[in-house]
TIVEX-108809 format. One record per residue (C-alpha): residue number from 0; x, y, z. Coordinates in nm, 4 decimals. Layout:
BEGIN
@resi: NUM, xx: X, yy: Y, zz: Z;
...
This chain:
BEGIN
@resi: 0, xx: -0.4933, yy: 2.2570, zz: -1.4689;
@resi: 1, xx: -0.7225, yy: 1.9558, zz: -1.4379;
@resi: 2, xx: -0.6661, yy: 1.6475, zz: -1.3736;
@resi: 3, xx: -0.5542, yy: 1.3818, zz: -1.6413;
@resi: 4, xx: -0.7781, yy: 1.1189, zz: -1.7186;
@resi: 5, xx: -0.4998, yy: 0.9191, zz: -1.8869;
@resi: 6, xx: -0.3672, yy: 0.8495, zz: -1.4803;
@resi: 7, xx: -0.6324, yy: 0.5850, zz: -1.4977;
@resi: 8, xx: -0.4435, yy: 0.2437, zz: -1.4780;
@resi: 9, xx: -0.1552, yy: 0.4043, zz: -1.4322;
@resi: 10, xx: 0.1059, yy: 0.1829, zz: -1.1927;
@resi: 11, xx: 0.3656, yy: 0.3785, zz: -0.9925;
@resi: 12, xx: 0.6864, yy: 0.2266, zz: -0.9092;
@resi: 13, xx: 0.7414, yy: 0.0670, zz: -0.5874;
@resi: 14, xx: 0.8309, yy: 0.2480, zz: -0.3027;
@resi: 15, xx: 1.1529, yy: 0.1852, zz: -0.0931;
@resi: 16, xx: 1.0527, yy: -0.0779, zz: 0.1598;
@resi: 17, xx: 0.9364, yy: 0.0641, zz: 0.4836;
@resi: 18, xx: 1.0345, yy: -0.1392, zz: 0.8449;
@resi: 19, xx: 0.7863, yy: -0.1084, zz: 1.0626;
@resi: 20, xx: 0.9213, yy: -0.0404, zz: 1.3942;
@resi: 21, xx: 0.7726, yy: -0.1377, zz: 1.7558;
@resi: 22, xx: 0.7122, yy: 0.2573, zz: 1.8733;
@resi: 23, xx: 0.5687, yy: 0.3488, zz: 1.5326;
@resi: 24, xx: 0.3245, yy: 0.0984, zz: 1.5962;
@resi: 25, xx: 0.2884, yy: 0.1701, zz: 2.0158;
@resi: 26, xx: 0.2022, yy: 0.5575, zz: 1.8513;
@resi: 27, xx: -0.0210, yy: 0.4740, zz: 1.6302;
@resi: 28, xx: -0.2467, yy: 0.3085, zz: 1.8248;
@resi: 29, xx: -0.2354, yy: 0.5443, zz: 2.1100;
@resi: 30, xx: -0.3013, yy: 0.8361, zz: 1.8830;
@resi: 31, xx: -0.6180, yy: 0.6357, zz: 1.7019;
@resi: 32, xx: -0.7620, yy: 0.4632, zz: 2.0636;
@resi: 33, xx: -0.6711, yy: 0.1266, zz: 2.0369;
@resi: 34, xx: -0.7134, yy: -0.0617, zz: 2.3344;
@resi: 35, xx: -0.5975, yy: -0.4130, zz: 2.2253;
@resi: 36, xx: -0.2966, yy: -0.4897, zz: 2.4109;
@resi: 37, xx: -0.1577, yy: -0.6805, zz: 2.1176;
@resi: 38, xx: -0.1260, yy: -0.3137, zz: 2.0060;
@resi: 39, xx: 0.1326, yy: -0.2375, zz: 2.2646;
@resi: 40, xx: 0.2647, yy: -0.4930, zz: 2.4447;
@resi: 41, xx: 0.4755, yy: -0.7677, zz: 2.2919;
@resi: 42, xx: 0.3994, yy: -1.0273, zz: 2.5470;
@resi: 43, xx: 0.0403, yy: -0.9902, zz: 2.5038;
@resi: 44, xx: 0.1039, yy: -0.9967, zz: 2.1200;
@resi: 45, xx: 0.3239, yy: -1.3138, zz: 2.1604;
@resi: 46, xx: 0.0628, yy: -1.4897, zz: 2.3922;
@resi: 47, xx: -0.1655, yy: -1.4215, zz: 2.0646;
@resi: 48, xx: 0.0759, yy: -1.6033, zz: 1.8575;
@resi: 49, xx: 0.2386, yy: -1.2898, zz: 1.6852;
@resi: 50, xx: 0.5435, yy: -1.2518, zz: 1.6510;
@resi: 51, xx: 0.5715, yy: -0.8900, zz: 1.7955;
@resi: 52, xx: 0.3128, yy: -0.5833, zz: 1.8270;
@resi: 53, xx: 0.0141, yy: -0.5675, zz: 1.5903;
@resi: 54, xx: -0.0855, yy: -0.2439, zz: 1.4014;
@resi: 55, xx: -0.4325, yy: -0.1105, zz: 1.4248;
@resi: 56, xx: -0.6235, yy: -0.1978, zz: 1.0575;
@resi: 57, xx: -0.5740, yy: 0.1720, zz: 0.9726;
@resi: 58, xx: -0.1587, yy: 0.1964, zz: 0.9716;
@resi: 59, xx: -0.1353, yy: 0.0616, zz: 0.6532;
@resi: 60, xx: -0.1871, yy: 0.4486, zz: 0.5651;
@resi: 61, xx: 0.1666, yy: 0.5496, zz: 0.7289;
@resi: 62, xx: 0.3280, yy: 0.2752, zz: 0.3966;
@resi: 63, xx: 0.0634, yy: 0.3780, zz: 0.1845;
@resi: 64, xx: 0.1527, yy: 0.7549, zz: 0.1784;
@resi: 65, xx: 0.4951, yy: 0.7292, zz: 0.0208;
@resi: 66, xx: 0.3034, yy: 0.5633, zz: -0.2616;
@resi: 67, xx: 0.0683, yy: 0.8399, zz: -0.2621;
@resi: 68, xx: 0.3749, yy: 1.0697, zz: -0.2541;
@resi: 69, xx: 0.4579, yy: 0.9547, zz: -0.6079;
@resi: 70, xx: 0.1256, yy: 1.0383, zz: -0.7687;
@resi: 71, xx: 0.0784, yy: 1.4044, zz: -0.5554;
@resi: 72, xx: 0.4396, yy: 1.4895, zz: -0.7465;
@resi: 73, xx: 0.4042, yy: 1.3454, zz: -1.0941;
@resi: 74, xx: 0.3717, yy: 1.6729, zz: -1.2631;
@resi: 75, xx: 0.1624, yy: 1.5092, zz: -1.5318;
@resi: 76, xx: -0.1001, yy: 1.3709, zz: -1.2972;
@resi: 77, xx: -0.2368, yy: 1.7373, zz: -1.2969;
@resi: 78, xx: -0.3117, yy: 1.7339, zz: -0.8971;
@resi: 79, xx: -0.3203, yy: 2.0486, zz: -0.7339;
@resi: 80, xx: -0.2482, yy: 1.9502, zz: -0.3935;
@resi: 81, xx: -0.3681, yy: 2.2343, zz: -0.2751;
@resi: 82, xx: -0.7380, yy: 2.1536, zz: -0.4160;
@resi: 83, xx: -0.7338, yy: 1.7775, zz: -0.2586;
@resi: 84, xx: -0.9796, yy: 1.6435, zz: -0.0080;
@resi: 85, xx: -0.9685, yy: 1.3308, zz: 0.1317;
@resi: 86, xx: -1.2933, yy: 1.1556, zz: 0.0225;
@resi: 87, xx: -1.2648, yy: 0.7797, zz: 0.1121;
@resi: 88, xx: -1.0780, yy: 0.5085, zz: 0.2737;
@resi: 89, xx: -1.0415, yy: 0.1212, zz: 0.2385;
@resi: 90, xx: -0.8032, yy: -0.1573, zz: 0.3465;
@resi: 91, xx: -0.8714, yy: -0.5118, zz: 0.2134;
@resi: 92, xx: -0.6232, yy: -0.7319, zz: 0.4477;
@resi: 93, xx: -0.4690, yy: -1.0633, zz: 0.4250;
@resi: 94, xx: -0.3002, yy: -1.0495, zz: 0.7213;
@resi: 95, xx: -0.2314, yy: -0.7961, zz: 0.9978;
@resi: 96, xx: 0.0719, yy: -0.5285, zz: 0.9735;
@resi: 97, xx: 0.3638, yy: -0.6589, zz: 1.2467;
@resi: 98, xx: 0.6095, yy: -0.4831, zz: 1.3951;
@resi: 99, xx: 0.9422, yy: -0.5910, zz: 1.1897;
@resi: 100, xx: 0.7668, yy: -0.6394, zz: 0.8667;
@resi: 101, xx: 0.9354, yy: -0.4755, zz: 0.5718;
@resi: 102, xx: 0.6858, yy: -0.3465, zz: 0.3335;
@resi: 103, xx: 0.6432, yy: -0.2410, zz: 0.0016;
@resi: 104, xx: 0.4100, yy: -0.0561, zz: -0.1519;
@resi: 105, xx: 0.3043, yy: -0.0178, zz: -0.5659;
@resi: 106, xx: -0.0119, yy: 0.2432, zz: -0.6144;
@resi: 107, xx: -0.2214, yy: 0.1608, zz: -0.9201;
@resi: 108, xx: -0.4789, yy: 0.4434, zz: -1.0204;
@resi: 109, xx: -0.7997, yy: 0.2612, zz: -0.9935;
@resi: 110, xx: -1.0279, yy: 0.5293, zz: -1.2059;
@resi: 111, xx: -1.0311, yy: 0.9287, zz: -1.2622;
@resi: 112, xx: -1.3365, yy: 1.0587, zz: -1.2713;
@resi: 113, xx: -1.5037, yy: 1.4003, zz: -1.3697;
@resi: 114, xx: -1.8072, yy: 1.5389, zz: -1.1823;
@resi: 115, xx: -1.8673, yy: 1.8856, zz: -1.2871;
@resi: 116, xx: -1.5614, yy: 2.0891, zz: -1.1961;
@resi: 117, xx: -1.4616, yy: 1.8647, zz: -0.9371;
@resi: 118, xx: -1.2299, yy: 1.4767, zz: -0.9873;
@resi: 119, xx: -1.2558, yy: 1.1965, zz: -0.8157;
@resi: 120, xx: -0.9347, yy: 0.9906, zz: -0.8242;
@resi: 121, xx: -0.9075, yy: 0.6393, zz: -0.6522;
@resi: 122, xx: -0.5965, yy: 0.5056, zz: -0.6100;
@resi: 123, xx: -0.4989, yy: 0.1338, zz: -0.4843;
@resi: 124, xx: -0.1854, yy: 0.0820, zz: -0.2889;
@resi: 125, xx: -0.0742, yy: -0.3235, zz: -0.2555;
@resi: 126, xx: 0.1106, yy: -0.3304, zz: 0.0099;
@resi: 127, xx: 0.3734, yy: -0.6767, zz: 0.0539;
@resi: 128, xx: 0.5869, yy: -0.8304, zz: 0.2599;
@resi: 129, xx: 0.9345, yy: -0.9101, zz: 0.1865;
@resi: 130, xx: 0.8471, yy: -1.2241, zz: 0.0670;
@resi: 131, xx: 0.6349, yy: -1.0592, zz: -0.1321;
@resi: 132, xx: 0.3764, yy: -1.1661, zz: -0.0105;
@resi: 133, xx: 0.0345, yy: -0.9692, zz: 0.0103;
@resi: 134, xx: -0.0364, yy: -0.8164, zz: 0.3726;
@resi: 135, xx: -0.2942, yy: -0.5359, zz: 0.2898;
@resi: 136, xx: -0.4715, yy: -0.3333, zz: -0.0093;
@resi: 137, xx: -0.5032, yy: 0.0880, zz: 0.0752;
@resi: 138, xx: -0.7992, yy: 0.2235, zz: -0.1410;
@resi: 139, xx: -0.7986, yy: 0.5987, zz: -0.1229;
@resi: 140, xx: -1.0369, yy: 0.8026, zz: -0.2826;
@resi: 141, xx: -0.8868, yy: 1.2004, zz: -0.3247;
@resi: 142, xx: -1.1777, yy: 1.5044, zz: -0.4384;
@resi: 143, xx: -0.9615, yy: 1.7288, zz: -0.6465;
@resi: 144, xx: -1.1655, yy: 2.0379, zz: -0.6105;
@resi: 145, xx: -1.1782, yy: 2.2430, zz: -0.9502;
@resi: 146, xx: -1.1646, yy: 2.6186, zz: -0.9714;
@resi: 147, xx: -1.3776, yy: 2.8451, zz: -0.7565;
């Protein structure tokens, strides 16, 4: 099965909101190197004026997964998961992720795109605030491999 080029423009519902918790944060960073102490420690993020620990640029992809989650299962999307490679990432922020935040995410499918037996599908995840309010954009690009 291929994938469908009608999944361009396609908008997903959103996804339940997600509450991003202090140690989900303090995890994150250890596990991708960040050094900031407004990473882990919530005086040093208060003496920066936030209002508790800051997530490293890249968590957005822990919200922006459950959106992807939605477009993996749609059985019409025509993604063999098994095929996928992850071929590029993007965030676009208006403000940085906070521990306490409630977020919601709604993936749009950017483009689909054939190249030989291979497809390129981008997909762009808004993620808000429960004010909804905009907080970050995930672009992911997936390489659906075609058949060997």
């Amino acid at each position: 099965m291929s994938v469908n080029p009608e999944l361009q423009g396609r908008v997903y519902p959103p996804t339940e909101p997600y509450l991003v918790g202090r140690e989900k944060v303090r995890e994150f960073a250890r596990a991708v190197f960040a050094t900031n102490p407004i990473n882990l420690d919530p005086t040093a993020a208060a003496a920066a004026g936030y209002a508790d620990v800051v997530a490293p640029p890249t968590f957005a992809v822990v919200v922006q997964e459950h959106s992807l989650a939605q477009l993996l299962a749609d059985p019409d999307a025509g993604i063999d998961f098994s095929r996928v490679v992850h071929g590029d990432q993007r965030f676009t922020s208006t403000r940085p992720i906070i521990a306490g935040d409630l977020l919601t995410a709604t993936l749009t499918v950017a483009s689909v795109k054939t190249l030989g037996a291979h497809s390129m599908v981008t997909a762009e995840t808004a993620i808000t605030d429960a004010a909804g309010e905009h907080v970050v954009t995930a672009i992911s690009t997936l390489v659906i491999r075609g058949e060997d």
